[in-house]
C-alpha positions as CSV (number, residue, x, y, z in Angstrom):
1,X,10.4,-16.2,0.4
2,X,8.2,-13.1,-1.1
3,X,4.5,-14.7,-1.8
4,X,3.3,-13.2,-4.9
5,X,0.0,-13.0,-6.6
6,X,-0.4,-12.2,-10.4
7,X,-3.0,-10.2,-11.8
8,X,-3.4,-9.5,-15.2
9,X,-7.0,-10.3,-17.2
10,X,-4.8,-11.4,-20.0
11,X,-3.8,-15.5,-19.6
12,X,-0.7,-15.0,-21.7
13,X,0.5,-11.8,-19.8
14,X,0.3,-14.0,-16.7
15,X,1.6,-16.9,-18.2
16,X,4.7,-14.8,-19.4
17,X,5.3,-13.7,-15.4
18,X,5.4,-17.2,-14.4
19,X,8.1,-18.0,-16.9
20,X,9.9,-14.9,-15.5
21,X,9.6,-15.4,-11.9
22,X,11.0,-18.9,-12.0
23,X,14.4,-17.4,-12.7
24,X,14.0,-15.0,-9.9
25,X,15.3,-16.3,-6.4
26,X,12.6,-16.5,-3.6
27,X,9.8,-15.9,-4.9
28,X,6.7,-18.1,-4.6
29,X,3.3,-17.6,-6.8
30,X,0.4,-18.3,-4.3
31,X,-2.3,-17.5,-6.6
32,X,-3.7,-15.2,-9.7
33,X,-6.5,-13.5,-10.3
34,X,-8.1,-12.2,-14.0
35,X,-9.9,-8.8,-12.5
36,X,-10.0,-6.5,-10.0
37,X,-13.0,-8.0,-7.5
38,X,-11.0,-11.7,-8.7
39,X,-7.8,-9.8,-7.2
40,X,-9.3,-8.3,-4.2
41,X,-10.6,-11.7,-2.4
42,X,-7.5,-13.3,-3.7
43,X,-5.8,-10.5,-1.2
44,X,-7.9,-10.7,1.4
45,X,-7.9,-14.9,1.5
46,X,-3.9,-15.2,0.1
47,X,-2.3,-12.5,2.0
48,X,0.6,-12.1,-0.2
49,X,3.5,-10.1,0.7
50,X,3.6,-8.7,-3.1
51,X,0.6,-8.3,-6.0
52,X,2.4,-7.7,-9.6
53,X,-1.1,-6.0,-10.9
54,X,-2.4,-4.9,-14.4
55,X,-3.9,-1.3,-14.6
56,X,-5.7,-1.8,-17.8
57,X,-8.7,-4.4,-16.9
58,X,-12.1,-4.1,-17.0
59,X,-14.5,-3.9,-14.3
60,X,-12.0,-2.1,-11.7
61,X,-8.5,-0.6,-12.9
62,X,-5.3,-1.8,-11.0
63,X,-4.7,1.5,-9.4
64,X,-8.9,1.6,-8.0
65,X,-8.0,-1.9,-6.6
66,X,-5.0,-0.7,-4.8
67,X,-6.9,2.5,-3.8
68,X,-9.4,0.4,-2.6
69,X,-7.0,-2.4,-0.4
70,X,-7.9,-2.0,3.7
71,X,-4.3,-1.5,5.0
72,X,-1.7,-3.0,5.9
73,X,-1.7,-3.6,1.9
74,X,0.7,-6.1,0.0
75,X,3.8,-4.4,-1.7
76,X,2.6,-3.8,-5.1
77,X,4.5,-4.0,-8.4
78,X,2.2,-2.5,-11.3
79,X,2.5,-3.8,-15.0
80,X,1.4,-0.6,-17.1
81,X,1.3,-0.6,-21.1
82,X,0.4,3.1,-20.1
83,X,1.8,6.3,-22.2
84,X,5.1,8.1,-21.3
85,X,2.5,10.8,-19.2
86,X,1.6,8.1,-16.6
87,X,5.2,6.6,-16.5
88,X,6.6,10.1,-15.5
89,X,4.1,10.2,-12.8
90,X,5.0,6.9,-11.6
91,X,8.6,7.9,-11.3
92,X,8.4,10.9,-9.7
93,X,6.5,8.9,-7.4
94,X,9.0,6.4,-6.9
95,X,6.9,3.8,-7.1
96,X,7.4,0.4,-8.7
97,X,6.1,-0.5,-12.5
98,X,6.9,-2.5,-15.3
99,X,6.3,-1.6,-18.9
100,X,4.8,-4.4,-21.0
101,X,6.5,-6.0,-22.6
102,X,8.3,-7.3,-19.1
103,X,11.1,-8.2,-19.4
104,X,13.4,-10.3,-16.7
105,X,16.3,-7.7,-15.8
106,X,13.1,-5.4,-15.7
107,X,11.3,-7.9,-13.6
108,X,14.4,-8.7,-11.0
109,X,15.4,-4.8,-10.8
110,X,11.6,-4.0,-9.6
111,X,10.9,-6.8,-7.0
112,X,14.5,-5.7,-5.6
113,X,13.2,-2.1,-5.0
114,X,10.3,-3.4,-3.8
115,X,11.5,-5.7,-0.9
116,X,14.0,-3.0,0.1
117,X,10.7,-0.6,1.7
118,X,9.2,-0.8,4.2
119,X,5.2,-1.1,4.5
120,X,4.7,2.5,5.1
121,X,6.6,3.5,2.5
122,X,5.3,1.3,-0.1
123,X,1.6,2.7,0.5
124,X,2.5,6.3,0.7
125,X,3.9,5.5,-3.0
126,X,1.0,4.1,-3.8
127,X,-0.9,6.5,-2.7
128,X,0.4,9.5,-4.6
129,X,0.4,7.9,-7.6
130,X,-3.0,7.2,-8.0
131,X,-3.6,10.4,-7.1
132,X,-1.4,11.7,-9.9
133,X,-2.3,9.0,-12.9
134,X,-6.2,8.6,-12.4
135,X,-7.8,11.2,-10.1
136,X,-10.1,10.1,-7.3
137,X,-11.2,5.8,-6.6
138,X,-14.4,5.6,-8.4
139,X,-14.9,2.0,-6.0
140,X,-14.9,1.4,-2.4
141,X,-14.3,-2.0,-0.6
142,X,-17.3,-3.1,1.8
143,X,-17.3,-6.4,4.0
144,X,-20.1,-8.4,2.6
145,X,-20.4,-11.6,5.0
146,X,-17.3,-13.7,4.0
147,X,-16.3,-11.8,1.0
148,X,-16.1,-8.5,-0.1
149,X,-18.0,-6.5,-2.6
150,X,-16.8,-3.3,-4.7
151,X,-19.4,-0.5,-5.1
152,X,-19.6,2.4,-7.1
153,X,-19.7,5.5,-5.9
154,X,-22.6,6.7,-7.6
155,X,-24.5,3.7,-6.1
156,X,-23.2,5.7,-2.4
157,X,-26.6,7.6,-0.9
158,X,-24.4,8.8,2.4
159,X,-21.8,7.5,4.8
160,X,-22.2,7.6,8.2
161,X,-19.8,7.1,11.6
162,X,-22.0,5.5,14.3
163,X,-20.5,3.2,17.4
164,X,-16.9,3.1,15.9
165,X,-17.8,2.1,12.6
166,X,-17.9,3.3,9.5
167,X,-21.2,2.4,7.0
168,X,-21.6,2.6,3.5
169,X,-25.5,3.2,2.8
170,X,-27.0,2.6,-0.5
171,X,-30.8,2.9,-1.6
172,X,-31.3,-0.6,-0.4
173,X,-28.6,-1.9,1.9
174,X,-25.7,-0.5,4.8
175,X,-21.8,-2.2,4.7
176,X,-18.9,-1.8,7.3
177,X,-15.9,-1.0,5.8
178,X,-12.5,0.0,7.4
179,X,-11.7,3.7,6.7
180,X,-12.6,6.4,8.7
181,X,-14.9,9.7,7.8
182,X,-12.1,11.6,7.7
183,X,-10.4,8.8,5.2
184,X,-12.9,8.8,2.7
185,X,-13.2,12.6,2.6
186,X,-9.7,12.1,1.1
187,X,-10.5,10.0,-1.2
188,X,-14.1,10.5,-2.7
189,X,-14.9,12.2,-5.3
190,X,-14.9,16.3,-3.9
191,X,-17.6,17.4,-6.6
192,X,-20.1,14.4,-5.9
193,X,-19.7,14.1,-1.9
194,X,-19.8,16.8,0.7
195,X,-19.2,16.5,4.5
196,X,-22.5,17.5,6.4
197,X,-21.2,16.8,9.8
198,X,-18.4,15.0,11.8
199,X,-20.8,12.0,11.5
200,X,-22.0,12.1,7.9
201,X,-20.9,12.1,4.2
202,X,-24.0,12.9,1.4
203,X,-23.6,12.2,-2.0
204,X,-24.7,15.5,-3.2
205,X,-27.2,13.8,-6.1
206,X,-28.9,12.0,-3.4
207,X,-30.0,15.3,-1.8
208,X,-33.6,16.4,-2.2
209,X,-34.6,18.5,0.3
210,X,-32.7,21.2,2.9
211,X,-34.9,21.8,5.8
212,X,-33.6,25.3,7.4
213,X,-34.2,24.6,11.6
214,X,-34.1,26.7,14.4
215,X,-30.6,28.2,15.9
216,X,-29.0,27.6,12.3
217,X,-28.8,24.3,11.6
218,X,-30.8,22.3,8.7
219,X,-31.3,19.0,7.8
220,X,-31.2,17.0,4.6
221,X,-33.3,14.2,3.3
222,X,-32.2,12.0,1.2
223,X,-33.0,9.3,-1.7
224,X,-35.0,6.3,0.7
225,X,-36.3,8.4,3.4
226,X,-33.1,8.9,5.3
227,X,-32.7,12.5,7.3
228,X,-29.5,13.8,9.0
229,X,-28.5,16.9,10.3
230,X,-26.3,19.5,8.7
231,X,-24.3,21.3,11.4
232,X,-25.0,24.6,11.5
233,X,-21.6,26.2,9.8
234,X,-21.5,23.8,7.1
235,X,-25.6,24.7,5.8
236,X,-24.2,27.1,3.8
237,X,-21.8,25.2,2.2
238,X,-23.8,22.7,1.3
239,X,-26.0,25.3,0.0
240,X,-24.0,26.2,-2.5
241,X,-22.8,23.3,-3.7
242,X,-26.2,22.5,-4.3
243,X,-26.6,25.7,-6.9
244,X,-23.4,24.8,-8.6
245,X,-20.7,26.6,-6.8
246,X,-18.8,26.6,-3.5
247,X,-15.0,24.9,-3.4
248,X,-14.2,21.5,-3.3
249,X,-10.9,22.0,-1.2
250,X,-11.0,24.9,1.2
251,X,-14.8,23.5,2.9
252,X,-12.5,20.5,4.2
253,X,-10.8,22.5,7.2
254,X,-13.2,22.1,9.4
255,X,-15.2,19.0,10.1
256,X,-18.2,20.4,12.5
């Protein structure tokens, strides 16, 4: 039996999937969700082995909530009233959509394909296409006591690795969350966030002051009072990202 959420912000849209599934052998709804932070704890609490999820809803788009999912994520099945652009990205990706309208041969055909992957492959599909149809996640997942908040990135001051765990630090408060540094340099935003040191993440706009220090190395305050250290091949960098310029690709090969 393949647990399923639904989420759509759209009542009929969901209502129209139920009417579909039941003609679709083991398949069991455990739940829906009308947004993307609805869609999230339903995840997280539900545990579903496959999400049929919206892209077009406010708040957080279906591919930022996927982007966002700590891993091992569910299977995911995306319903997309998208242009023909994003449905040639999402083939070449090989991964698994339905054009709205859905439709039940539609419907069947994609949860076959689905089931027939394994885990790893399923997320590596995922993966590449929201690289390919909407850039960089704009959200991150934190732990926030039983449940689990979505923060902007903008809201991001820096991100730090200390004891084994990764923190999210805003003006006013620190989260765990599960990726690594060297996860979230993937995925953030390259012309808002630059890597200072193996330990640290800055969002650039939350930089204002670079304090050169003897044998090379500088350090950085931030928005709050906060002060890390920049290692001492990275100052330049960080320098000129600062003025403007600088790559947002080649810096990435080293991560002193």
């Amino acid at each position: 039996m393949t647990r399923t959420l639904l989420v759509d912000d759209e009542e009929p849209a969901r209502e129209g999937l139920r009417q579909l599934l039941a003609a679709v052998p083991d398949v069991e709804i455990v739940g829906e969700a009308a947004n993307g932070e609805q869609a999230i704890e339903k995840i997280s609490e539900l545990k579903p082995d496959l999400v049929l999820l919206d892209i077009q809803m406010p708040g957080a788009s279906g591919l930022e909530v996927a982007a966002c999912l700590p891993r091992p994520r569910p299977k995911i099945v995306f319903c997309t009233a998208f242009d023909q652009y994003a449905v040639d990205a999402f083939e070449l990706h090989a991964v698994d959509y339905l054009l709205k309208p859905v439709n039940r041969v539609r419907l069947g055909q994609a949860i076959a394909r689905v089931r027939a992957k394994s885990e790893s492959e399923a997320a590596a599909d995922v993966d590449r296409v929201a690289e390919a149809v909407h850039g960089k996640c704009t959200r991150l997942l934190v732990r926030s006591g039983d449940r689990f908040r979505i923060i902007p990135q903008k809201e991001v001051v820096y991100f730090s690795s200390e004891g084994g765990l990764t923190r999210l630090n805003t003006r006013d408060r620190q989260y765990v969350l599960d990726p690594t540094l060297n996860d979230l340099e993937e995925r953030l935003d390259p012309n808002l966030f630059f890597r200072i040191s193996r330990c640290a993440i800055v969002n650039l706009d939350s930089v204002t002051e670079v304090r050169p220090l003897i044998g090379g190395v500088a350090s950085v305050a931030l928005h709050g009072g906060t002060v890390l250290e920049v290692s001492r091949r990275r100052v330049k960098d960080l320098l000129d990202r600062l003025e403007g310029g600088g790559s947002t690709r080649t810096e990435r090969s080293s991560h002193n």
